[in-house]
Backbone as numpy.savetxt, mean C-alpha at the origin, in Angstrom:
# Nx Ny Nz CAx CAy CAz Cx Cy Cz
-9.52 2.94 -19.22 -9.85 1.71 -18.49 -11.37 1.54 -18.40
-11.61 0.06 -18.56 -13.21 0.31 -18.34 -13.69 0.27 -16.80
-14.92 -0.17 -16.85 -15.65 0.50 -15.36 -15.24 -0.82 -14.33
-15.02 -1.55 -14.41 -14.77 -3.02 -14.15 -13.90 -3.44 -14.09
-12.47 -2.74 -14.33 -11.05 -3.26 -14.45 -9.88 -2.51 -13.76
-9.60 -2.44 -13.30 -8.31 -1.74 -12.22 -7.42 -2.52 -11.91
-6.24 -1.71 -11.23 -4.60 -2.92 -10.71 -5.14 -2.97 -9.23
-4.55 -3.54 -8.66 -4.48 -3.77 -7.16 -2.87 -3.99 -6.77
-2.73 -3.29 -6.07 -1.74 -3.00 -5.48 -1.38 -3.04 -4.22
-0.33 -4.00 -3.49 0.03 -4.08 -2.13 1.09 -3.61 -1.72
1.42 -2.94 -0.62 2.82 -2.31 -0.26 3.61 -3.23 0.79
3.99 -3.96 0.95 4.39 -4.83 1.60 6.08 -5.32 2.07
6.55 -5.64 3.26 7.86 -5.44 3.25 7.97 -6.64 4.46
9.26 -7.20 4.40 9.33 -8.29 5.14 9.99 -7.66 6.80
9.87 -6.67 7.55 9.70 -6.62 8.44 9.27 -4.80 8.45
9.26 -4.25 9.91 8.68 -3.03 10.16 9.63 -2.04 10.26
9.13 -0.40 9.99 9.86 0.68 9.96 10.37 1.05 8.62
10.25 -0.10 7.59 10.49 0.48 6.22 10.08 1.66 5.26
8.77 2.48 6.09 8.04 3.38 5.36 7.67 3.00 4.54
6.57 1.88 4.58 5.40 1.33 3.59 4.51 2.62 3.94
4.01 3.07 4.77 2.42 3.77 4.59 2.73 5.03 3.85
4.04 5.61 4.48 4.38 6.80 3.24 5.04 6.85 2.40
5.20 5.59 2.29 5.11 5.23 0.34 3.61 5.29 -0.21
2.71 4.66 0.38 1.67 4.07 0.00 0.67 5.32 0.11
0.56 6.16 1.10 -0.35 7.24 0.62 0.29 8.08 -0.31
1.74 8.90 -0.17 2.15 9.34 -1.43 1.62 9.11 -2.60
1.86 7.78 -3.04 1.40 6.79 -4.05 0.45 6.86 -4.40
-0.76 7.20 -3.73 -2.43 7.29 -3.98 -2.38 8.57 -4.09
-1.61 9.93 -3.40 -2.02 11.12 -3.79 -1.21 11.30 -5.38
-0.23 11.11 -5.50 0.09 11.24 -6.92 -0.42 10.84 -7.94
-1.04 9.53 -7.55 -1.80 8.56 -9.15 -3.13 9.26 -8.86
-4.24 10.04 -8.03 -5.02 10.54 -7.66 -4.83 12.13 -8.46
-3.48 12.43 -8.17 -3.83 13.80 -8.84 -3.15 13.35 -10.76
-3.21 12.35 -11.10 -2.74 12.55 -12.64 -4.26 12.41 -12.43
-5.46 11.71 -12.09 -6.62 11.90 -12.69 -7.04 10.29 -12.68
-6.50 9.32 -11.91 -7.11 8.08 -11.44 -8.01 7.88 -10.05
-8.83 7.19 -10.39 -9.57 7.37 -9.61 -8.82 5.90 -8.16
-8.38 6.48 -6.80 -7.86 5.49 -5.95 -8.44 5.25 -4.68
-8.18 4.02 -4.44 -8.64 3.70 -3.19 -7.72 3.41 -2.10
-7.37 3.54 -1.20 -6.42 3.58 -0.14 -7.32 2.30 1.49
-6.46 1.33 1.38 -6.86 0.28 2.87 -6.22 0.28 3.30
-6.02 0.32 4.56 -5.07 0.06 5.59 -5.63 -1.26 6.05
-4.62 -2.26 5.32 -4.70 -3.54 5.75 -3.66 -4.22 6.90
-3.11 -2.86 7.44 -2.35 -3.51 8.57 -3.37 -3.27 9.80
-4.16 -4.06 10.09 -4.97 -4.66 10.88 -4.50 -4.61 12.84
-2.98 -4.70 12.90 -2.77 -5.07 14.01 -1.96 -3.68 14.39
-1.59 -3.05 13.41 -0.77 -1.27 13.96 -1.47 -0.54 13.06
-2.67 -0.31 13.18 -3.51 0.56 11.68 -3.04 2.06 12.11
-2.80 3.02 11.10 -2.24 4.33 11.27 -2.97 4.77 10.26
-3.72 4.76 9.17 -3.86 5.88 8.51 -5.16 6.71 8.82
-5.89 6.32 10.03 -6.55 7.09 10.16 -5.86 7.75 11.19
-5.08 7.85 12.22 -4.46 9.08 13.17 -3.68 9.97 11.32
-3.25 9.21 10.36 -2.71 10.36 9.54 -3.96 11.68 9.12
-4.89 10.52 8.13 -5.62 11.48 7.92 -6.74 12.18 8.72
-6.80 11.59 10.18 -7.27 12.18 10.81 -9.03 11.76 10.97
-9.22 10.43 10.45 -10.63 10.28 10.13 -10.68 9.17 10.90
-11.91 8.59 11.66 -12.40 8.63 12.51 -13.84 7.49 12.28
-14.29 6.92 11.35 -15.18 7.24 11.15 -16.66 5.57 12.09
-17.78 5.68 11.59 -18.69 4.81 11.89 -17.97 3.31 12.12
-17.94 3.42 10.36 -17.49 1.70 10.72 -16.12 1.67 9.97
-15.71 0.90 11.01 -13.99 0.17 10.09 -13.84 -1.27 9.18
-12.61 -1.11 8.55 -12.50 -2.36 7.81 -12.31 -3.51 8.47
-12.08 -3.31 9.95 -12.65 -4.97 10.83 -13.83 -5.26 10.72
-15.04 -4.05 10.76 -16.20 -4.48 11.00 -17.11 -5.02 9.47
-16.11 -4.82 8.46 -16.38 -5.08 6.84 -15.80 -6.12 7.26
-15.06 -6.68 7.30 -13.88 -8.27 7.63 -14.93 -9.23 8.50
-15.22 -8.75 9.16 -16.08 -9.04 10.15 -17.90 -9.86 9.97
-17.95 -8.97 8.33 -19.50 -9.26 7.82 -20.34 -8.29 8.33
-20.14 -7.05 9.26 -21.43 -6.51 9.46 -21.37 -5.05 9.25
-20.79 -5.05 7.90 -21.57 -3.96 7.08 -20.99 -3.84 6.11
-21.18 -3.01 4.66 -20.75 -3.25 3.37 -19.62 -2.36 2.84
-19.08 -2.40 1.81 -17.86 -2.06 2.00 -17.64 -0.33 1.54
-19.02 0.04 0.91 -19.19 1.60 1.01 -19.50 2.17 2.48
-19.63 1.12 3.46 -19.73 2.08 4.50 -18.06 2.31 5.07
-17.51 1.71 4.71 -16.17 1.89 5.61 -15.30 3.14 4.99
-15.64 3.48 3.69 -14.89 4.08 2.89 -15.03 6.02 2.80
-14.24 6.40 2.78 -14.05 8.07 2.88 -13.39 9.00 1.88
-14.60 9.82 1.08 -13.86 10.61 0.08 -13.09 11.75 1.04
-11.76 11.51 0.61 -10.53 13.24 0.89 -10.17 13.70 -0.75
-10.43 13.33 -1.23 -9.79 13.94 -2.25 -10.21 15.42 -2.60
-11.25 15.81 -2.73 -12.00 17.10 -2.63 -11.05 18.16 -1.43
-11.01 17.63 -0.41 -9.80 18.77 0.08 -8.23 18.67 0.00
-8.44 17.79 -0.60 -6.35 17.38 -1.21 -6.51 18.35 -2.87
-7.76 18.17 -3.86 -7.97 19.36 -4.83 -7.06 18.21 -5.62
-7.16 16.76 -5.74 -6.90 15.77 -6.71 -7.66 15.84 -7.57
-7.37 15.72 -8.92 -7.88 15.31 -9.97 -9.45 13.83 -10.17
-8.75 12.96 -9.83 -9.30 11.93 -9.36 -9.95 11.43 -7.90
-10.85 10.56 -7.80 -11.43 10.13 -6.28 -10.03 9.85 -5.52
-9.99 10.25 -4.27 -8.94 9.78 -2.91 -9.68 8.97 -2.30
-9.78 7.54 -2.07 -10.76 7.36 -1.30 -10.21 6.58 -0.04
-10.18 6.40 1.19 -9.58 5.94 1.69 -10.71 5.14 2.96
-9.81 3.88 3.61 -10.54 2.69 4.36 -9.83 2.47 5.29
-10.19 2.83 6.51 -9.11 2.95 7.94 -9.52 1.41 8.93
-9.10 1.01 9.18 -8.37 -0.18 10.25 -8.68 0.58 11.93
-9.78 -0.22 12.68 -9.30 0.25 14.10 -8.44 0.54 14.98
-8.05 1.26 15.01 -7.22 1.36 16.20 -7.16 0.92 17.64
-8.45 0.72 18.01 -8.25 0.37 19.49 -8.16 -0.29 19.74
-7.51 -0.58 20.56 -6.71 -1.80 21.51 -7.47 -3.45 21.49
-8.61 -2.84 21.76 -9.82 -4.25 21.79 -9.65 -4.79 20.39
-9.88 -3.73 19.47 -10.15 -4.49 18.29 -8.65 -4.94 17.47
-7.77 -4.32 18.01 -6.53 -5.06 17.70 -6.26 -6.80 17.98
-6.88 -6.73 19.51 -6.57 -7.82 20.32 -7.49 -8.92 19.47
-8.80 -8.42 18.88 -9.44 -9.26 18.48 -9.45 -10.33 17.02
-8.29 -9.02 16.52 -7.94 -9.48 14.95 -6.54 -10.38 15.17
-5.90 -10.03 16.38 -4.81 -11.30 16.60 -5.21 -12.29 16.92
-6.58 -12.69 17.35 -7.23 -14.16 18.02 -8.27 -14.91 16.82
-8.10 -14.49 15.94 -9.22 -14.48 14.67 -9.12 -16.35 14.43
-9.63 -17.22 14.21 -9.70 -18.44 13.85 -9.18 -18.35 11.92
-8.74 -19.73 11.34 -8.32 -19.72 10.04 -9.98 -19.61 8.98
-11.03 -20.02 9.64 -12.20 -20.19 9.26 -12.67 -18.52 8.83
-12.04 -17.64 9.89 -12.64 -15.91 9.76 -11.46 -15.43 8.88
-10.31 -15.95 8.87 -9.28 -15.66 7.91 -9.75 -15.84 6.41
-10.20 -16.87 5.88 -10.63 -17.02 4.65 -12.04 -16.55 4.65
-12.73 -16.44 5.41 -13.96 -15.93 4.75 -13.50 -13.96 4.61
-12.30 -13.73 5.50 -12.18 -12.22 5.49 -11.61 -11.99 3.64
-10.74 -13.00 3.61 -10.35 -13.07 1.87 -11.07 -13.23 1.25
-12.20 -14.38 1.42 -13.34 -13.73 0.12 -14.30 -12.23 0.12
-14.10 -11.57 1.49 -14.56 -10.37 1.51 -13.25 -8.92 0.95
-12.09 -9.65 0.57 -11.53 -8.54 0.28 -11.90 -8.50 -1.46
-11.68 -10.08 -1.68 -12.00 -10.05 -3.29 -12.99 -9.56 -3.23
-14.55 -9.62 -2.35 -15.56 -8.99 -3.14 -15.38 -7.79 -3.11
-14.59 -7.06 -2.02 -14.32 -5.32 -1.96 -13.85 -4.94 -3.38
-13.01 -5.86 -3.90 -11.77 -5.60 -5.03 -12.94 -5.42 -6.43
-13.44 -6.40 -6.58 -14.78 -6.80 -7.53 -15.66 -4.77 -7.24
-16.31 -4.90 -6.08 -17.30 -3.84 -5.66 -16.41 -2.22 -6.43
-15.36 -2.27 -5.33 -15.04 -0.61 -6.32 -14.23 -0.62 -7.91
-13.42 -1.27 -8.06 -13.85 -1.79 -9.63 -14.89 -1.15 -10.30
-15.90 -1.65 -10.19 -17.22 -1.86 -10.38 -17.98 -0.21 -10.72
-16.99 0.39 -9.13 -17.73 1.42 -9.33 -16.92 2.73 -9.49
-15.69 2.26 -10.28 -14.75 3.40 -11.03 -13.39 3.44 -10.33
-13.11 2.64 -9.64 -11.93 2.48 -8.97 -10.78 1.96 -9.86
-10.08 2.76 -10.00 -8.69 2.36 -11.10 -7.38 1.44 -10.72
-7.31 2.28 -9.08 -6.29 1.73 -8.80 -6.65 1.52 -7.42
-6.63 0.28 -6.68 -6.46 -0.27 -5.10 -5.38 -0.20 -4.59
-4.93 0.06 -3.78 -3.28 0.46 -2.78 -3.66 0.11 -1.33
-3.09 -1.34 -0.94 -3.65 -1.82 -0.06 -2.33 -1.87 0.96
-2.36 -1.30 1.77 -1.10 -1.05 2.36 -1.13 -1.62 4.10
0.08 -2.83 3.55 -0.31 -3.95 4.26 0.73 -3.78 5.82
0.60 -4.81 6.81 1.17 -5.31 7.44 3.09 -5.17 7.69
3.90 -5.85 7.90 4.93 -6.28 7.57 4.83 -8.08 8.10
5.84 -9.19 7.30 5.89 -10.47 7.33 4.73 -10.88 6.57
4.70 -12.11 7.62 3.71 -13.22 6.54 2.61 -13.13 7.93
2.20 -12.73 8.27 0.68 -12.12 9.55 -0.76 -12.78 8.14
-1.54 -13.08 8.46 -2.63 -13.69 7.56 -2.96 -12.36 6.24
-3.81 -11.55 7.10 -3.80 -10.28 6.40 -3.15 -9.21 5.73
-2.05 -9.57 5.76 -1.20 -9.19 5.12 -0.72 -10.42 3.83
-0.83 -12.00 4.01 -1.07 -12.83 2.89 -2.63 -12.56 2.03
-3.04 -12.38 3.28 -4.39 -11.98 2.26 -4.50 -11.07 1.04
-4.04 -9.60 1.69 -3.71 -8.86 1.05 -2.69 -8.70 -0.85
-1.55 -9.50 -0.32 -0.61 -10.10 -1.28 -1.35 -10.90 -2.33
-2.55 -11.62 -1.79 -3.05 -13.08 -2.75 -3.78 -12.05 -3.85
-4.53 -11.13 -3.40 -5.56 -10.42 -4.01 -4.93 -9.36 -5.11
-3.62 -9.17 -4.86 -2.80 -8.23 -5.14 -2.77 -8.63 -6.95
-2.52 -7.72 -7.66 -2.30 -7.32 -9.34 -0.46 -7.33 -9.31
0.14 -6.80 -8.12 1.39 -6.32 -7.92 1.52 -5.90 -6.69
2.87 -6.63 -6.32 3.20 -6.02 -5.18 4.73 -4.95 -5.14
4.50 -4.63 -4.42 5.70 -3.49 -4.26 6.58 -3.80 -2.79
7.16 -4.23 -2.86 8.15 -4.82 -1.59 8.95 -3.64 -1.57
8.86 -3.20 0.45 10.06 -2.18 0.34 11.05 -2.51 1.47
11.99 -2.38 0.81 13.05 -3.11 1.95 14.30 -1.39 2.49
15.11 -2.11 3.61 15.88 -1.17 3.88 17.25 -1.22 3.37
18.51 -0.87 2.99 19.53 -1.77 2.62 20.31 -1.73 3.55
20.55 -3.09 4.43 20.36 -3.42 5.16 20.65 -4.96 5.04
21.36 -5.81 5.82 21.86 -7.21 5.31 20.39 -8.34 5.88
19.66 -7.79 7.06 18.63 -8.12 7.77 17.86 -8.18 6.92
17.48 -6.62 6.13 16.31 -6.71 6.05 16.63 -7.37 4.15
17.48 -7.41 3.89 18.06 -8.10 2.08 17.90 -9.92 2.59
17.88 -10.38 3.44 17.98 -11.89 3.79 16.25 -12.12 4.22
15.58 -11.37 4.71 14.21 -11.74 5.45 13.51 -11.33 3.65
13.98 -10.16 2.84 12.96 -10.14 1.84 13.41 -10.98 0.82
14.24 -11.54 0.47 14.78 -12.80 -0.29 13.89 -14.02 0.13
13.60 -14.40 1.28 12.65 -15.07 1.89 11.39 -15.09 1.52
10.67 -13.96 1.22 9.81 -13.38 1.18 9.56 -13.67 -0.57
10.55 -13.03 -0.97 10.29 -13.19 -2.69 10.11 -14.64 -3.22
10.86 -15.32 -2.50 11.16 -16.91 -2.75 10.14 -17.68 -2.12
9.05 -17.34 -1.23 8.59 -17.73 -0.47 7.18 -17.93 -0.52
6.65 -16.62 -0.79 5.31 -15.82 -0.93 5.23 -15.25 -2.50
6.25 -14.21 -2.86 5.69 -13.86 -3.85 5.60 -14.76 -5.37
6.99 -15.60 -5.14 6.95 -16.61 -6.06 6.05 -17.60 -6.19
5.56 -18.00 -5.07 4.81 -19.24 -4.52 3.68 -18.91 -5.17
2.77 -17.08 -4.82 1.38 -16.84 -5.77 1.83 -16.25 -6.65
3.01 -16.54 -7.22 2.95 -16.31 -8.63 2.68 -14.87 -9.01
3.38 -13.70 -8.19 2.74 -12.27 -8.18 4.20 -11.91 -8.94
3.74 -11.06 -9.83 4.40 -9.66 -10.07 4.78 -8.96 -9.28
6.10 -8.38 -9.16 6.74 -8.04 -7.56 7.80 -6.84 -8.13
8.28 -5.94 -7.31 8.64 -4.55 -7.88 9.61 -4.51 -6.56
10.92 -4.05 -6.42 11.16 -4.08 -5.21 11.65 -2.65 -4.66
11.36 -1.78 -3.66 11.40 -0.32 -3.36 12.59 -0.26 -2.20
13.86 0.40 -2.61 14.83 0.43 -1.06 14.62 1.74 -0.73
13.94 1.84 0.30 14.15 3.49 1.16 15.52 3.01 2.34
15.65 4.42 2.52 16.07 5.23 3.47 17.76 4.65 2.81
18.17 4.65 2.35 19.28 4.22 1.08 20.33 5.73 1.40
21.78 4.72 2.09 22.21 5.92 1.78 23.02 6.67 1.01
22.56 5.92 -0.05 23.47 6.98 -1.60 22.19 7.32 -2.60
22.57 8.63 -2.91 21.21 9.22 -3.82 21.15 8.59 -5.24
19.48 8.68 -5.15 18.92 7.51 -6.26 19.55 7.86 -7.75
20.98 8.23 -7.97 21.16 8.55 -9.40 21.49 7.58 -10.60
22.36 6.62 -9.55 22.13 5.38 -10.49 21.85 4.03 -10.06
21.08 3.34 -10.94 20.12 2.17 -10.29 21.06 1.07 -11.01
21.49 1.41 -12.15 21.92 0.43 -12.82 22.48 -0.48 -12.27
23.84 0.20 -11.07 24.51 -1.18 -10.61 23.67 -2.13 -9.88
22.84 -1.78 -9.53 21.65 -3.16 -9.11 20.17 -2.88 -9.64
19.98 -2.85 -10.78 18.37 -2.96 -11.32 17.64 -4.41 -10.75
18.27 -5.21 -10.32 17.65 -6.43 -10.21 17.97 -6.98 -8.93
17.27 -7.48 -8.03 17.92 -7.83 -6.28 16.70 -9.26 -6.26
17.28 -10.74 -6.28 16.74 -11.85 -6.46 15.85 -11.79 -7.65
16.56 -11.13 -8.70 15.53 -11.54 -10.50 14.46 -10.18 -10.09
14.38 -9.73 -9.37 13.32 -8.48 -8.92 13.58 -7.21 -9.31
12.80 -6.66 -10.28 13.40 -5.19 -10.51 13.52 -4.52 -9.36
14.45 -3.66 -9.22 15.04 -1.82 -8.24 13.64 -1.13 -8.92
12.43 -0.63 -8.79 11.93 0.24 -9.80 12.57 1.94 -8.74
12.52 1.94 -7.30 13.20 2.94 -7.28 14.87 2.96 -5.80
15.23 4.05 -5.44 15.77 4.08 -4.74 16.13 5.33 -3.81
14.95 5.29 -2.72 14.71 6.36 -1.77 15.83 6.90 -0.94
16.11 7.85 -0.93 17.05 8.19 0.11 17.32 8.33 1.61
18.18 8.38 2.62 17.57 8.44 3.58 17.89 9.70 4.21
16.79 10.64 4.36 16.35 12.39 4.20 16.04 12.39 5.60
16.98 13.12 6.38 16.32 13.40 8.09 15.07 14.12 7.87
14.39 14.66 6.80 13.36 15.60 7.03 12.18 15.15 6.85
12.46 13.92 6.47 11.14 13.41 6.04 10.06 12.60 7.35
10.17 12.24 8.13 9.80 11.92 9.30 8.72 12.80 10.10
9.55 14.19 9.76 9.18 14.98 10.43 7.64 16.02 9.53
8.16 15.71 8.42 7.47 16.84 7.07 5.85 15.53 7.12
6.39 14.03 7.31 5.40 13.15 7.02 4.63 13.26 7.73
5.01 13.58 8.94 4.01 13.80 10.48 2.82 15.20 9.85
3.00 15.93 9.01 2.31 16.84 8.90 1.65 17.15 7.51
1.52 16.35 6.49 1.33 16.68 5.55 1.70 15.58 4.46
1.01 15.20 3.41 1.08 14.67 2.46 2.52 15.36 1.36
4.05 14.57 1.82 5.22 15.26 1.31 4.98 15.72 -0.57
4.23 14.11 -1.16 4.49 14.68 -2.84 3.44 15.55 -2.87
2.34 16.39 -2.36 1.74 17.52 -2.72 2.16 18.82 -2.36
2.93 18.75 -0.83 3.05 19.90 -0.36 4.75 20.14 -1.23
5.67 19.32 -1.21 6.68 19.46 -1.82 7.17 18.53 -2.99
6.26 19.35 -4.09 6.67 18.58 -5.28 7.83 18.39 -5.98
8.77 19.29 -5.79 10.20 19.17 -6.11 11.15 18.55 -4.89
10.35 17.89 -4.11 11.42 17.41 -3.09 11.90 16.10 -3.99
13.10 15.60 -3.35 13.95 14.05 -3.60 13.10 13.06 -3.73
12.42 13.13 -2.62 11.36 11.72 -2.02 10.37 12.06 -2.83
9.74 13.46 -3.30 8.82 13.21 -4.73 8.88 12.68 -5.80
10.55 13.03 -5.99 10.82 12.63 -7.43 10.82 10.99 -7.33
11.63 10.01 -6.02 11.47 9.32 -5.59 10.00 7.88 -6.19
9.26 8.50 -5.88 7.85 7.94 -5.74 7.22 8.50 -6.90
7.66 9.36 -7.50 6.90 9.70 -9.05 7.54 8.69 -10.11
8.80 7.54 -9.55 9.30 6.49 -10.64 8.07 5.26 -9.87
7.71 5.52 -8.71 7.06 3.91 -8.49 5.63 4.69 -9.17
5.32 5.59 -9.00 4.15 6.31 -10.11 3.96 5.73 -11.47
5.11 5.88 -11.91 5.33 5.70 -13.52 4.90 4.13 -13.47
5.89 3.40 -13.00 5.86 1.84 -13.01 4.07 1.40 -12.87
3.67 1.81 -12.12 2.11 1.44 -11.84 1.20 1.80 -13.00
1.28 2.80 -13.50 1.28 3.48 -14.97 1.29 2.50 -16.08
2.49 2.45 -16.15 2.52 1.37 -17.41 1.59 -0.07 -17.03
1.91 -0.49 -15.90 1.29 -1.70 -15.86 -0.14 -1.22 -15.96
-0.96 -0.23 -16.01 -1.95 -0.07 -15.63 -2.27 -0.17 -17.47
-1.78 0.57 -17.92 -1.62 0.56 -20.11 -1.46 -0.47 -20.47
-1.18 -1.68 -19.80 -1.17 -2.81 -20.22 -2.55 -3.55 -19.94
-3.74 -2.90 -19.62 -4.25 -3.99 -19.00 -5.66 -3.64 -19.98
């Protein structure tokens, strides 16, 4: 890939509890350790978690990049060096506190679009500066920033539950949003409760590929609370799991 060209990628699901974020860091530690260089946002703005995951903390957050007052290498944090990835880990944490939650729910449509031309320029910036793959791991619904997120997106990865709720709200969603910008769309069922052996009887859910089908593993909840599952247990289910939405990102990435 050249220095200037990468996928962007959104994890996105039409309501909450689907296990978007541990899809979505999985996702960055695996394409991280084949030897891509990734970037990790927590663009859910209004429940941000990946910094209580990874534990970082730092100066400035991606409100205060959204925001205009400061650039988008300051928000950003190499882990990859103690994960012992192949490739950059780089990751961009979302405030947590309460204030600044409250403040991104009161945002005017005027700070909404100027925050979208600051994600494209983020998207443009690490690009730029060796970034292969973006994994922007969004929201749940149609919340601004989380459309934002989607618009900017190369591909999205919708993960739904199976579930009649959550199969009617992401039909909505596909028909709605992803069709509407015209995105490339992949669709992910966790917590599924028959093991992912065959996809065939539904490869396709509204014209949308199955690319995988997660199981639903009491252990994982608990293993996620502590540790990055596809490094520490590479032969687990849920590795093998997320090493097919691996692949899929892969190819699209050989195509480009």
């Amino acid at each position: 890939m050249g220095d200037d060209v990468g996928v962007t990628v959104a994890v996105h699901s039409a309501k909450g509890g689907t296990g978007k974020t541990c899809i979505s860091t999985n996702l960055a530690a695996l394409l991280a350790c084949e030897g891509y260089n990734v970037c990790l946002l927590d663009m859910d703005l209004k429940a941000p978690c990946l910094c209580t995951f990874f534990n970082k903390y730092p100066k400035w957050w991606l409100n205060e990049y959204l925001d205009g007052n400061c650039n988008i290498d300051s928000i950003l944090n190499e882990i990859g060096p103690q994960l012992g990835t192949k490739g950059h880990f780089i990751i961009g944490c979302s405030n947590p506190d309460i204030t600044a939650i409250r403040k991104v729910s009161n945002v005017d449509r005027k700070w909404q679009a100027n925050a979208l031309k600051l994600l494209l320029a983020a998207k443009r910036s690490l690009f730029e500066k060796g970034i292969d793959v973006l994994i922007l791991d969004t929201g749940p619904g149609i919340e601004f920033e989380s459309v934002n997120a989607i618009a900017v997106a190369d591909l999205v990865l919708s993960v739904m539950k199976p579930d009649k709720i959550s199969y009617v709200c992401t039909e909505q969603l596909v028909k709605g949003v992803y069709m509407t910008l015209e995105k490339k769309c992949y669709l992910v069922e966790n917590m599924s409760p028959r093991l992912p052996i065959k996809l065939a009887e539904k490869e396709q859910v509204f014209g949308i590929p199955v690319i995988a089908s997660i199981p639903c593993i009491c252990d994982i909840p608990q293993k996620n609370d502590t540790c990055i599952i596809s490094l520490t247990y590479p032969d687990h289910i849920f590795t093998a799991s997320v090493k097919r939405i691996r692949r899929a990102i892969e190819e699209h990435i050989a195509k480009i």
